[in-house]
DSSP file (Angstrom, degrees, kcal/mol; ACC not computed):
  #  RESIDUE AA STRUCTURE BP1 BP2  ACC     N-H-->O    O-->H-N    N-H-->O    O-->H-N    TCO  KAPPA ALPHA  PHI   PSI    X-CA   Y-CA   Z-CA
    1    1 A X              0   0    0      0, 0.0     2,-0.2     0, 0.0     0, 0.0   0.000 360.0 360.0 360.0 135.7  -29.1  -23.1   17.8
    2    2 A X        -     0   0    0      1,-0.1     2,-0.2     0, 0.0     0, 0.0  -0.888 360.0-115.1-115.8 149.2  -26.1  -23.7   15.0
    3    3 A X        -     0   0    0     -2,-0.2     2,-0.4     2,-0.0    -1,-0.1  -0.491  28.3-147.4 -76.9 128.4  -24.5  -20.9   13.5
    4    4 A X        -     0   0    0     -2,-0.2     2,-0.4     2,-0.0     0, 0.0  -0.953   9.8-164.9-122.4 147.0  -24.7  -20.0    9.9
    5    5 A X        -     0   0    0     -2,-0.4     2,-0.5     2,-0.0    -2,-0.0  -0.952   5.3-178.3-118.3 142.5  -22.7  -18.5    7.4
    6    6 A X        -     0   0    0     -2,-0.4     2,-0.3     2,-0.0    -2,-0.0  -0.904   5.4-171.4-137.2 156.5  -23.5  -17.2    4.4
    7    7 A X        -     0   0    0     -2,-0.5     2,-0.2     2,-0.0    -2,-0.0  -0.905  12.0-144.1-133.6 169.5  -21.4  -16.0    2.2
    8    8 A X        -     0   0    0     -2,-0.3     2,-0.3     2,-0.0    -2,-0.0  -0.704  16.7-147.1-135.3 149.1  -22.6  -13.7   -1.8
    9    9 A X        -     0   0    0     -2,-0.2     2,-0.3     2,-0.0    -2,-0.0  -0.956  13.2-170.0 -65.6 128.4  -20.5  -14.0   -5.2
   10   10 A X        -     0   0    0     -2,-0.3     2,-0.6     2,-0.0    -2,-0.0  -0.882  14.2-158.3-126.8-177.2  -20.2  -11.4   -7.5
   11   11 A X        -     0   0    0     -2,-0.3     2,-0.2     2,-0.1    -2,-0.0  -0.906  14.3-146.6-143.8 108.0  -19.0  -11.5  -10.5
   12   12 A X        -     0   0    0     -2,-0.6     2,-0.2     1,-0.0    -2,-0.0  -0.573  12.4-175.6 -78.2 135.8  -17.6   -7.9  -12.2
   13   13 A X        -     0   0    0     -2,-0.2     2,-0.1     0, 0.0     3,-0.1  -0.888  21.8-173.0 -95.9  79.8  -17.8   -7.1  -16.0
   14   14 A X        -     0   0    0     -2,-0.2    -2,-0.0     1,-0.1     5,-0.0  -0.605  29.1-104.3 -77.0 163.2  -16.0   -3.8  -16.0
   15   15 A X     >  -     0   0    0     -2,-0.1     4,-0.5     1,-0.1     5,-0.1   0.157  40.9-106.6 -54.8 178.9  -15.8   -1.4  -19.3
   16   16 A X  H  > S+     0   0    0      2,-0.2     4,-1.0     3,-0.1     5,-0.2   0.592 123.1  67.8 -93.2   0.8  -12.4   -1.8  -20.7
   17   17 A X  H  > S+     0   0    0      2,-0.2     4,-2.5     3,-0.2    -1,-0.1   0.959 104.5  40.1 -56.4 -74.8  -12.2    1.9  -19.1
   18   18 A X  H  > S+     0   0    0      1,-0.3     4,-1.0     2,-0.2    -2,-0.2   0.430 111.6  55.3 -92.9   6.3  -12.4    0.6  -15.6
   19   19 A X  H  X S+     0   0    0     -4,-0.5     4,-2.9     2,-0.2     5,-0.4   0.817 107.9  51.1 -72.9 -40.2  -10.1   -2.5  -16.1
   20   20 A X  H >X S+     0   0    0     -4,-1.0     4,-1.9     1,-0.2     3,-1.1   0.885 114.0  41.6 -62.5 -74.4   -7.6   -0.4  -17.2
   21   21 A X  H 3X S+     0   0    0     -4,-2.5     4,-0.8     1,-0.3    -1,-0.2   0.677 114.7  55.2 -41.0 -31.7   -7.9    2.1  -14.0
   22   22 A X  H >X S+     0   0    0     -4,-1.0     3,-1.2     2,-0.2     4,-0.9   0.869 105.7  43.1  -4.2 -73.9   -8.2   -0.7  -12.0
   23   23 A X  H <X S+     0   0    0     -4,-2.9     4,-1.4    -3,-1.1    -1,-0.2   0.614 112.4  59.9 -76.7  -8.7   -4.8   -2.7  -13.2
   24   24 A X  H 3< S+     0   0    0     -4,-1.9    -1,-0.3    -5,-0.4    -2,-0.2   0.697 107.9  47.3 -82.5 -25.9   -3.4    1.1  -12.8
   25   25 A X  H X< S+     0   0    0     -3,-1.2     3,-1.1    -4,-0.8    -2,-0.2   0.965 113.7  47.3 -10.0-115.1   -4.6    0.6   -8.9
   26   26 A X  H >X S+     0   0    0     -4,-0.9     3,-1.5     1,-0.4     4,-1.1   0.304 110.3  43.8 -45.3 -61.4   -3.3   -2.2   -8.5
   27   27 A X  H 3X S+     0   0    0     -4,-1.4     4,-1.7     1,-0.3    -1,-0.4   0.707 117.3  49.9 -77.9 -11.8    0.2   -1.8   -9.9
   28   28 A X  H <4 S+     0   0    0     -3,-1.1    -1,-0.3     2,-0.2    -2,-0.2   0.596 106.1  51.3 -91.3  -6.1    0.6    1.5   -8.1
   29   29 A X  H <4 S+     0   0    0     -3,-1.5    -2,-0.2     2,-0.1    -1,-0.1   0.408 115.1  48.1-111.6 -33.7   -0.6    0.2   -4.7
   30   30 A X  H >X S+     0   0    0     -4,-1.1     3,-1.4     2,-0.1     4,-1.2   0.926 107.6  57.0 -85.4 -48.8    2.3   -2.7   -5.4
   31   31 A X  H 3X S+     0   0    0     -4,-1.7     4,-1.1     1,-0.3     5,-0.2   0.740 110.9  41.4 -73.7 -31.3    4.7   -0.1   -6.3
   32   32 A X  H 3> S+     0   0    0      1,-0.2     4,-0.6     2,-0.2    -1,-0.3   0.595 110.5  47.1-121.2  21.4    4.4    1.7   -3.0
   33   33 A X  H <> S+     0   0    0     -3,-1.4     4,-1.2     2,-0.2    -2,-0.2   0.478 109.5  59.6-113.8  -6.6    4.3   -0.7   -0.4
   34   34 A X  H  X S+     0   0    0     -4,-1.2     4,-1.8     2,-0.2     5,-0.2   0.777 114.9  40.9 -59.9 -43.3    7.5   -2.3   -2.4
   35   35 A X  H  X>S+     0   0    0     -4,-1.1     4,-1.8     2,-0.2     5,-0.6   0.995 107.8  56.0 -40.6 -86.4    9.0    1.3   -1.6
   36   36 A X  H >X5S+     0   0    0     -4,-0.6     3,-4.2     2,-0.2     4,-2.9   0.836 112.5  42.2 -20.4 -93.6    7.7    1.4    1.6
   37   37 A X  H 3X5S+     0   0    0     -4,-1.2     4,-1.9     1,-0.4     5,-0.4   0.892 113.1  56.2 -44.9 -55.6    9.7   -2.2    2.5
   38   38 A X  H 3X5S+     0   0    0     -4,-1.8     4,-1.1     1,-0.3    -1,-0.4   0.892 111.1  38.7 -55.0 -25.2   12.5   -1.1    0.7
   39   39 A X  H <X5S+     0   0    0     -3,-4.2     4,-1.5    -4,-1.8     5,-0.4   0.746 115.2  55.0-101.6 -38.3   12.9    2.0    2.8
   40   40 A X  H  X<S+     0   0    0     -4,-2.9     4,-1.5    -5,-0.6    -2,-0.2   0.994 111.2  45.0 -68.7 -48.2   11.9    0.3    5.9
   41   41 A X  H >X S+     0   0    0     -4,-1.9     4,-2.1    -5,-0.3     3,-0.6   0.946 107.8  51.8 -23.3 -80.8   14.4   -2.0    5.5
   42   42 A X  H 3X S+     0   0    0     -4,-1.1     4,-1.6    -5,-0.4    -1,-0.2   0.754 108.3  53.5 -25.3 -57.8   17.1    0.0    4.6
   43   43 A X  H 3X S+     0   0    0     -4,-1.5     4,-2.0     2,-0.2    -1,-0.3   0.784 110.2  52.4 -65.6 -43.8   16.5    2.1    7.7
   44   44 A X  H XX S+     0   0    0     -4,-1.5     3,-2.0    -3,-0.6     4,-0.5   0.994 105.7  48.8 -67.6 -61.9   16.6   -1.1    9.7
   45   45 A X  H >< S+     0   0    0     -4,-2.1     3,-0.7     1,-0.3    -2,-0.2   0.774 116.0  47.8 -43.3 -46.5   19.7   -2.3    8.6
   46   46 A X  H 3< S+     0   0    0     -4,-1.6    -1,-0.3     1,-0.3    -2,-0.2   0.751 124.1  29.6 -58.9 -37.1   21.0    1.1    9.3
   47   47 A X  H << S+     0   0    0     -4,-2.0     7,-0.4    -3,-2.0     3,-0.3   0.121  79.9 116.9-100.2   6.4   19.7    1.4   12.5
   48   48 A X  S << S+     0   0    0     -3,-0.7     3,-0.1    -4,-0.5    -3,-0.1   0.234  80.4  47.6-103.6   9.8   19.6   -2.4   13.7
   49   49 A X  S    S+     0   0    0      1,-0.2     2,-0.8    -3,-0.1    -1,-0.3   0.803 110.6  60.3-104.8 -50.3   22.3   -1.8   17.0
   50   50 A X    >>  +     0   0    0     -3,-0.3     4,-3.0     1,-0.1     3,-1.3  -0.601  60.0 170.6-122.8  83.1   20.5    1.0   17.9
   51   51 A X  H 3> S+     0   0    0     -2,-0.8     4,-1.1     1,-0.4    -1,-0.1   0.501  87.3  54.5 -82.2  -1.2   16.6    0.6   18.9
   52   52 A X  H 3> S+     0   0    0      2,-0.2     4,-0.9     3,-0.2    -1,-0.4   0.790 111.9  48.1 -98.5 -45.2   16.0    4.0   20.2
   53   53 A X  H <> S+     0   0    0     -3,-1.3     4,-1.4     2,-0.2    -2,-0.2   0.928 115.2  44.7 -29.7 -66.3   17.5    5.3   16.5
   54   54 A X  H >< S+     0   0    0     -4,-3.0     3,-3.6    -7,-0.4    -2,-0.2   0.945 110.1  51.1 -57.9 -61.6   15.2    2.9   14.6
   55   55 A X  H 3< S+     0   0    0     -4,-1.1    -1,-0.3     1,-0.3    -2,-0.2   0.848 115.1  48.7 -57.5 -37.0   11.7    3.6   16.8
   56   56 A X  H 3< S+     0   0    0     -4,-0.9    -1,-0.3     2,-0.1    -2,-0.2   0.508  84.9 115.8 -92.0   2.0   12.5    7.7   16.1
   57   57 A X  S << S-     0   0    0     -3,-3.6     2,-0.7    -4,-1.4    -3,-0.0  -0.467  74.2-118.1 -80.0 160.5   13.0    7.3   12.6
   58   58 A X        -     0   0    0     -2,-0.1    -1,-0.1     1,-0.1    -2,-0.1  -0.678  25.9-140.3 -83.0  98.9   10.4    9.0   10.4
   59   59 A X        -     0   0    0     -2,-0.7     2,-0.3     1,-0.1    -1,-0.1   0.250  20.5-111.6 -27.6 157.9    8.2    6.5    8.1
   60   60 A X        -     0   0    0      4,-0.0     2,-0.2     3,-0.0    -1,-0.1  -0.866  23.8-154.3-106.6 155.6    7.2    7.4    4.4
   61   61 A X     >  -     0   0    0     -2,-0.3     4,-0.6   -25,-0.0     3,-0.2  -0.716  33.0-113.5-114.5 166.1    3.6    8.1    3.6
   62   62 A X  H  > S+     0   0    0     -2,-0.2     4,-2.3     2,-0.2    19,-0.1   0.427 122.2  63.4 -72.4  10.2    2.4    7.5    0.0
   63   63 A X  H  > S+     0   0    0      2,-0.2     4,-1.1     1,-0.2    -1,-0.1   0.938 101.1  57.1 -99.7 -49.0    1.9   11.8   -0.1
   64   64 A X  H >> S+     0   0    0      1,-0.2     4,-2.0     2,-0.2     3,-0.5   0.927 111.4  41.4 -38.3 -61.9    6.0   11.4    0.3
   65   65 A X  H 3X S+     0   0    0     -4,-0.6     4,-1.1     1,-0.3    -2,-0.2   0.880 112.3  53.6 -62.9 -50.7    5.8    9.1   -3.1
   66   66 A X  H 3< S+     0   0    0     -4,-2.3    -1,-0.3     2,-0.2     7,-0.2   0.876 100.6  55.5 -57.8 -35.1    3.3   11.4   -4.9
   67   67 A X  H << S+     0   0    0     -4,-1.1    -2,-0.2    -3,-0.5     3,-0.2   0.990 120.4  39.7 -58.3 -65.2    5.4   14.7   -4.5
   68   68 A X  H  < S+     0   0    0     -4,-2.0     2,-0.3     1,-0.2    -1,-0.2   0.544 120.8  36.3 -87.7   7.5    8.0   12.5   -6.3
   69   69 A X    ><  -     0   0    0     -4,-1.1     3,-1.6     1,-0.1    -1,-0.2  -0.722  67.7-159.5-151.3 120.3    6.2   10.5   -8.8
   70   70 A X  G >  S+     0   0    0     -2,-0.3     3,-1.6     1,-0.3     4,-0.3   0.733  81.9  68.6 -81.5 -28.4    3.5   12.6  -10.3
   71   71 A X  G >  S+     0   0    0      1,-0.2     3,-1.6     2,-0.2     4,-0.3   0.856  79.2  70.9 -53.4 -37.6    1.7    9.3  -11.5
   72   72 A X  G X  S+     0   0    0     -3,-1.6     3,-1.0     1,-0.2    -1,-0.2   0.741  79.5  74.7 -60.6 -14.6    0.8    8.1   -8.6
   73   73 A X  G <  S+     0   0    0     -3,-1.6    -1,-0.2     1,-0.3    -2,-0.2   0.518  84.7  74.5 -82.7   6.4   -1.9   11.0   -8.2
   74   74 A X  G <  S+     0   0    0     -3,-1.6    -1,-0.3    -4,-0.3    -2,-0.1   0.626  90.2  63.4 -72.2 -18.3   -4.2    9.0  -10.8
   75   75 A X  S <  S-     0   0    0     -3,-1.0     2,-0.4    -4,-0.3   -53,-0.1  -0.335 101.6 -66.7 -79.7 177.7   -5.2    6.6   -8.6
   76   76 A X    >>  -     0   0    0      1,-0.1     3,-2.1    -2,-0.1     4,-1.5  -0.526  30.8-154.5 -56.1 109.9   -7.0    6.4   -5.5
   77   77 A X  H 3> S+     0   0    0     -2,-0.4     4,-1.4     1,-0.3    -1,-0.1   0.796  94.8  56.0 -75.3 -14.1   -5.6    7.8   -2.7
   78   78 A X  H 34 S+     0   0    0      2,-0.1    -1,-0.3     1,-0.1     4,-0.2   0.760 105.8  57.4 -87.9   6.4   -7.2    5.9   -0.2
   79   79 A X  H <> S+     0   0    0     -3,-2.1     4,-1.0     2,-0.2     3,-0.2   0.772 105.0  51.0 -43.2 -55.5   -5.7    2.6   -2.1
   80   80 A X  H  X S+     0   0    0     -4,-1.5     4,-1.8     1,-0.2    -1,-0.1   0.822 111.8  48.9 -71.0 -40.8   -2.3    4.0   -1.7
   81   81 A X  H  < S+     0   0    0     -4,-1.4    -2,-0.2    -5,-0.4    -1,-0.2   0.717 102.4  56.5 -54.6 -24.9   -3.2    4.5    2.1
   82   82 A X  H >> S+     0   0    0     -4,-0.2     4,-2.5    -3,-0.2     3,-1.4   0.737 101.6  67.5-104.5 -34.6   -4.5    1.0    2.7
   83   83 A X  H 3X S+     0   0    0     -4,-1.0     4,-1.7     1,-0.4     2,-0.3   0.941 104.2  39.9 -25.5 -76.1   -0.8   -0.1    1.3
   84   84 A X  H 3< S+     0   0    0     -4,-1.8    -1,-0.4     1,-0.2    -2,-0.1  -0.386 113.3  55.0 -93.8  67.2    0.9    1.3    4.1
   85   85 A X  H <> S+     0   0    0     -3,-1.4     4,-3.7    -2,-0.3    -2,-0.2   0.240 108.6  46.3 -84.8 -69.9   -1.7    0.0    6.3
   86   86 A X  H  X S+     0   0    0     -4,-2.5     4,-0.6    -3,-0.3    -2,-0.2   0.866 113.2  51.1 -64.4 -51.3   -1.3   -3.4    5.0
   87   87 A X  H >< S+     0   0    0     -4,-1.7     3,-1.0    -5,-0.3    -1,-0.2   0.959 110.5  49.6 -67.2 -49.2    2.6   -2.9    5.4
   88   88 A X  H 34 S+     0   0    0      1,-0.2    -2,-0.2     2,-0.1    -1,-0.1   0.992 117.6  40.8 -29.8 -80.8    2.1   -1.7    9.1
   89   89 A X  H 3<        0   0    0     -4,-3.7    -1,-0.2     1,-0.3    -3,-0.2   0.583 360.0 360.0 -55.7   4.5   -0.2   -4.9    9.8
   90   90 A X    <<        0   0    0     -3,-1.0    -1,-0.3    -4,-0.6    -2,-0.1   0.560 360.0 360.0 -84.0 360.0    2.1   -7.4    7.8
């Protein structure tokens, strides 16, 4: 017996409503896993003799990013979660 895959296109029309929130996703989801790597970075550089330093430092969540940029709470918050998700598995 051979194995099949099947795979669906779909093809989205959104309103110009849900393009916009959409590209407002998007760029906010880029904005804080580019944060995220900057701060993770940073922290390594700082920390890079010392591996017992680096493993106890404290990570940023995107709820860190919202307190301090009030925009970010217009999007989706599990979007902004899946970020640093996506920056963990990278």
């Amino acid at each position: 017996m051979t194995k099949q895959n099947k795979a669906y296109k779909f093809r989205l029309y959104p309103t110009e409503d849900q393009a916009h929130l959409m590209r407002k996703t998007f760029g906010c989801v880029r904005f804080v896993y580019n944060r995220m790597l900057a701060e993770r970075k940073e922290a390594y550089e700082k920390h890079k003799d010392d591996k017992d330093q680096l493993k106890k430092q404290k990570l940023p969540t995107p709820a860190k990013y919202k307190a301090e940029f009030e925009w970010l709470k217009e999007v989706d918050s599990l979007a902004l979660a899946n970020a640093q998700l996506n920056l963990q598995t990278a």
